[in-house]
C-alpha positions, 0 to 999 in steps of 0.5 A: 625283417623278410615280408612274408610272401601273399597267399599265393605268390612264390618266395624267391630269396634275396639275392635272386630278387636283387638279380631279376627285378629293381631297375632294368641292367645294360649289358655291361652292369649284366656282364658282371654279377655277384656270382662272377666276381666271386669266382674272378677273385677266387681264379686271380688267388689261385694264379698268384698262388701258382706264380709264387708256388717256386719263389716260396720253395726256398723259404719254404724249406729253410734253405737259406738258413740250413733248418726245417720247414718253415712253420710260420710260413707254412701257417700263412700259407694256409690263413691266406688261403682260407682266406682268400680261396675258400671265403669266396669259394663259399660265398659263391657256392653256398648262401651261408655268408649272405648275411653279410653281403653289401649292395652288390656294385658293378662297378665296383666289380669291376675295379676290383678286377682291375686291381687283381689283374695288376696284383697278378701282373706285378708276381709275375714281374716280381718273379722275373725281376728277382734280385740276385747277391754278387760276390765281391772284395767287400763281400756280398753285394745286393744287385736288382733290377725292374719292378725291385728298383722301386719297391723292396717287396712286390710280392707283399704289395701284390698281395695287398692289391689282392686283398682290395680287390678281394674287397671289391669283388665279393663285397662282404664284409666277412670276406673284407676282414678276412683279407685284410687280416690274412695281408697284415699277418704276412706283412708284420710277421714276415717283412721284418724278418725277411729284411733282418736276413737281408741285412746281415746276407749283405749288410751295407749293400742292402742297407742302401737299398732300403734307403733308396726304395719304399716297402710296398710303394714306390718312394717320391724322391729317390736318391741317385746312385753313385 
């Protein structure tokens, strides 16, 4: 419960008061409030959403599979952009998700930052990386190189990097829930599919591949190739 202010002494709002009073702040807990963080996460969406603005035309459209749009896709889309855009957009805006702000971490700021920087990092190797299907005697085969060498599905594990750094950086857990729903409905609805085309695109090729690579993260023991 609020104390109600003494006759004569102004009400500054929670927030305000955690910011310009409590324990003096060095310059470097300064150089990252919550308002900053806030914004960072939203611009580090916006970059991994133009960096995979051209790698989702072709699902986009359904190219592969000659139909219309694809509305699923299309649906993701959106929830993840709620989810991740204007959750925080509103939270640095307006006071109306206050209620449900932790102890703002500088620190924790911080690493997030970290953490959505590498998920950036990591489209953008994803899209110069991306792997390509040669034609041979036994029909398709699945060639890949860089970051595709070591996990199957970067652009879902940058995802699920933005979404810890969404936890970090706005520190509430209404934001929390919402990326960590916005990344297990992409990877449950998306990854069996995206691996059932591959499969039958390229069939044993593709079938190696899965044995030598992890999901989302590297695995420990890969086995050689031949």
């Amino acid at each position: 419960m609020l104390a109600r202010p003494r006759s004569g002494e102004k009400f500054v709002p929670k927030r305000q008061v955690s910011r310009q009073e409590g324990p003096i702040r060095n310059e470097y807990e300064l150089m990252m409030t919550e308002d900053k963080a806030e914004f960072l996460l939203v611009l580090l969406v916006m970059a991994g959403l133009a960096l995979l603005r051209d790698a989702l035309k072709p699902l986009w459209k359904g190219s592969d599979t000659g139909a219309g749009w694809d509305q699923e896709l299309y649906v993701l889309v959106l929830i993840s952009g709620c989810c991740m855009v204007f959750i925080p957009l509103i939270d640095a805006l307006a006071p109306w998700f206050e209620f449900a702000d932790f102890h703002f971490n500088a620190d924790l700021a911080w690493v997030g930052l970290a953490i959505g920087l590498l998920a950036v990092g990591l489209c953008w190797q994803a899209l110069s990386d991306k792997p390509m299907g040669a034609a041979g005697e036994e029909g398709h085969s699945f060639r890949v190189r860089g970051v595709y060498c070591y996990i199957r599905h970067p652009f879902y594990a940058a995802l699920l990097l933005l979404a810890m750094a969404q936890i970090l950086l706005i520190q509430n857990w209404l934001g929390a829930a919402a990326a960590v729903l916005s990344f297990v409905l992409v990877y449950v609805l998306r990854v069996p599919r995206d691996e059932l085309r591959a499969l039958e695109k390229f069939g044993p090729s593709y079938l190696d591949y899965m044995a030598r690579t992890g999901s989302l993260l590297p695995r420990i023991h890969r086995q050689r190739r031949d």
